[in-house]
VMD Tcl script that draws the C-alpha trace (Angstrom):
set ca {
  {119.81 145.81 104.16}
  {120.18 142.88 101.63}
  {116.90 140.46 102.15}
  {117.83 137.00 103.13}
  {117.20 134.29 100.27}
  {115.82 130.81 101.39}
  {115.91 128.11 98.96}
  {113.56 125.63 98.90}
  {115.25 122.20 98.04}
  {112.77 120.18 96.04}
  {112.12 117.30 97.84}
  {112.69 113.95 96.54}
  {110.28 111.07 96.16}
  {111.00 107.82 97.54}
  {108.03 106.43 97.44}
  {106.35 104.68 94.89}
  {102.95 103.28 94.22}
  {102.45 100.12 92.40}
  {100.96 101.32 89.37}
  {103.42 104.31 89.12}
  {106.41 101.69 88.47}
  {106.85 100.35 85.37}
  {106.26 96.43 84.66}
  {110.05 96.68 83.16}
  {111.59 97.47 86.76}
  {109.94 94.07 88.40}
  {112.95 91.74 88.90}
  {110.87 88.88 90.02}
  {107.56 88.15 91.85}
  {106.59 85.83 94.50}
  {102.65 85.17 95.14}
  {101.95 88.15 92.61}
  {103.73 90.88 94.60}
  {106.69 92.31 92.50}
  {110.37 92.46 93.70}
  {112.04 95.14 91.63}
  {115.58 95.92 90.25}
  {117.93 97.02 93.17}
  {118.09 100.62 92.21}
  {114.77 101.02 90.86}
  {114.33 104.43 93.14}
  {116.96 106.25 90.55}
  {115.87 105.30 87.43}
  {112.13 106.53 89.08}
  {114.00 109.55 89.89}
  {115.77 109.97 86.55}
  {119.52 109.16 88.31}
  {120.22 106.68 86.11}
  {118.90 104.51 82.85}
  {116.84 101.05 83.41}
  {119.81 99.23 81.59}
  {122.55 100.73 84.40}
  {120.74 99.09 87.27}
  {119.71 95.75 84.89}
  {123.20 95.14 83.66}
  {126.09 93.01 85.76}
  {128.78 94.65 87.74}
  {132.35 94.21 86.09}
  {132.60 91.52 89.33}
  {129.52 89.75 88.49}
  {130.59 90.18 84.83}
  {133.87 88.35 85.04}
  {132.57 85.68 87.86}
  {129.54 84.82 85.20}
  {132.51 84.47 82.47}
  {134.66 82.15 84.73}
  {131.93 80.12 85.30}
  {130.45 79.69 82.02}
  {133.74 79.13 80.36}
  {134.54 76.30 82.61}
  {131.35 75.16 81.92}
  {131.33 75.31 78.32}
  {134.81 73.23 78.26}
  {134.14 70.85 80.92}
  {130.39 69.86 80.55}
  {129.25 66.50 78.69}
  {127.75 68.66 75.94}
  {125.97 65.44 75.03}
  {124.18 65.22 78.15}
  {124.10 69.32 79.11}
  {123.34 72.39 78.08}
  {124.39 75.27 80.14}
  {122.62 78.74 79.67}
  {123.35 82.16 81.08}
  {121.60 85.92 81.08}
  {119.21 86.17 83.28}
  {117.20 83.00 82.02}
  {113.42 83.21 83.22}
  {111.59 80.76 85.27}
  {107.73 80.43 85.72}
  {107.51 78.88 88.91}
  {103.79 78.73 89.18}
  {100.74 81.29 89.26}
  {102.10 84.64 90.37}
  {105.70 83.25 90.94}
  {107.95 84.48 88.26}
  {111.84 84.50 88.89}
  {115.31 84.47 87.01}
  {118.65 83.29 87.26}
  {122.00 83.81 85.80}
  {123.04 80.74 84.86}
  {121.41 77.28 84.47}
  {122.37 73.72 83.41}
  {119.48 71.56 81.53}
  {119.32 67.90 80.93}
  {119.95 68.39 76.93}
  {117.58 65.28 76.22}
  {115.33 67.41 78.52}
  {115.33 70.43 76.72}
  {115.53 68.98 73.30}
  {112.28 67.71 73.52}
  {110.51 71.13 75.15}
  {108.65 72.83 72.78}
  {109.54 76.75 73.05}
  {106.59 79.48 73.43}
  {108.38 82.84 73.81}
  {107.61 82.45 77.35}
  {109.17 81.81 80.91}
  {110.50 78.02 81.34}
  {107.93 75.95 83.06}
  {110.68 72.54 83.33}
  {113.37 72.98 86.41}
  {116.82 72.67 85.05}
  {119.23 70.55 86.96}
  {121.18 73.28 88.21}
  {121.12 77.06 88.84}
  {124.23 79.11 89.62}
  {123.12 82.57 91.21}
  {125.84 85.52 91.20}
  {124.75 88.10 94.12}
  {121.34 89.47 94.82}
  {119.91 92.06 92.14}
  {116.92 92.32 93.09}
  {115.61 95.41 95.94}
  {115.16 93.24 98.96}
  {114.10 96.47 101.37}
  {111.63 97.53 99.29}
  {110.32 93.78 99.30}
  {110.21 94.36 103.03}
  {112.75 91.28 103.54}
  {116.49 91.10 104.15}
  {118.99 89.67 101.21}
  {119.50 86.30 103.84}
  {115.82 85.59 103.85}
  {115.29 86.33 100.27}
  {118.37 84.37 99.72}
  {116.10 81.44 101.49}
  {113.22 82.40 99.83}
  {114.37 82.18 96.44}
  {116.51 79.33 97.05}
  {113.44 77.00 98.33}
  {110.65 78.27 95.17}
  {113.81 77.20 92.82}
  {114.04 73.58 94.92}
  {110.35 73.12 95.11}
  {110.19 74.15 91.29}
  {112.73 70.42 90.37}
  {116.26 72.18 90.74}
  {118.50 69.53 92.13}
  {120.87 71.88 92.89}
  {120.83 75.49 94.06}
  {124.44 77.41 93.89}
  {125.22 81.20 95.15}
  {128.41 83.37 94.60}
  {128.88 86.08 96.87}
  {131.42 88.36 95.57}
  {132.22 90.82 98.77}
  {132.21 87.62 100.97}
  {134.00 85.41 98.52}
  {131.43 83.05 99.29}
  {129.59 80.16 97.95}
  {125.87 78.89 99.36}
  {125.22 75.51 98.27}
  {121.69 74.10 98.36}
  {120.66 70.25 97.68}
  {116.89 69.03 97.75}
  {116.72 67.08 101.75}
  {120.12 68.00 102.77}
  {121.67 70.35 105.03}
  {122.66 73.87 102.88}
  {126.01 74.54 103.12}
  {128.14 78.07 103.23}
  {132.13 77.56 102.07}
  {134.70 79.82 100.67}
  {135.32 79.92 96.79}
  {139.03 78.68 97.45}
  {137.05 75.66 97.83}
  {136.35 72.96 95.65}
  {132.88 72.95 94.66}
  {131.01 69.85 93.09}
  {128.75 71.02 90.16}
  {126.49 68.01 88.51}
  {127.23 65.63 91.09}
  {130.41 65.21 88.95}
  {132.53 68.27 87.88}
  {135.03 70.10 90.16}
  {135.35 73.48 90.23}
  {137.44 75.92 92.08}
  {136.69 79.82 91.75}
  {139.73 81.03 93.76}
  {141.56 78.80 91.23}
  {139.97 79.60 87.57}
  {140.28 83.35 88.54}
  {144.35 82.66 89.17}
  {144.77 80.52 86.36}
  {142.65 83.13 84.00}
  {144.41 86.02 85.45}
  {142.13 87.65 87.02}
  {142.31 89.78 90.71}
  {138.70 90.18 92.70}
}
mol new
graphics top color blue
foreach p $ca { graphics top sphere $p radius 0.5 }
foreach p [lrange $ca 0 end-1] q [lrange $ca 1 end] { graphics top cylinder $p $q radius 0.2 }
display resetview
């Protein structure tokens, strides 16, 4: 009689300690306690490379490209000066966060004098495409990180907060003392107080299907 084989399936870790994960997986941190890179657990794991989980989506990818090409032709370039890829913030001790794209007053920014580091001036406004960072992991849910994130980046000077949900096709819209708002990207949207954009619209006039 043939003796029965049992494999033993190597179990997977899930479970990381804080000094096992590498300062280059930390998205973002809020009161010194990281948020990492959604996906984080495979690169750990050896599933996949730190720049597959760090990069854009082809969505994200072409929504970022609407929006900074409308930008880049519609802006007072005198006045503004838009920025995109993941530009860093240092909010204040221990509070660390990005964003994908941000509008400075150019005056502003002119006169900043760079140090290699994290911005320490708010910009004016800050256009955030999905969440990337690993909200479960942070213990929260994406809405209340969503808040979270959205209120450090008002408190910080932002006058104006701006989300792009690609599965939802929706756009979160936060103001310092007013109500935030939730509308649909067929929607006009007011960027700056004074430029009009329309996402459902630049996608159909650039030719492009999400």
């Amino acid at each position: 009689m043939t003796p029965t084989v049992i494999e033993k399936h190597k179990k997977i870790k899930t479970r990381f300690s804080k000094k096992d994960i590498p300062k280059s997986l930390i998205y973002e941190e809020y009161a010194g306690k990281p948020l990492y890179y959604r996906g984080f657990k495979e690169v750990m794991i050896g599933l996949k490379t730190f720049e597959q989980i760090m990069g854009q989506s082809d969505t994200q990818a072409i929504i970022h490209g609407i929006i900074m090409n409308f930008l880049i032709k519609n802006i007072d370039e005198q006045a503004f000066f838009a920025i995109g890829n993941e530009t860093g913030f240092h909010l204040s001790k221990k509070n660390n966060v990005s964003s994908d794209i941000v509008i400075y007053d150019k005056q502003i920014l002119q006169n900043h004098q760079t140090q290699d580091k994290y911005f320490e001036i708010p910009p004016l406004s800050i256009i955030e495409i999905d969440i990337q960072g690993d909200t479960s992991e942070f213990g929260i849910s994406e809405l209340d990180y969503y808040s979270m994130k959205t209120k450090a980046l008002l408190d910080f000077g932002a006058k104006e907060v701006l989300w792009f949900f690609s599965k939802t096709k929706q756009i979160f819209v936060a103001k310092p003392e007013q109500n935030w708002l939730i509308m649909d990207w067929n929607n006009d949207l007011c960027i700056l107080e004074n430029y009009t954009f329309n996402m459902g619209k630049e996608l159909i006039k650039s030719g492009w299907k999400l």
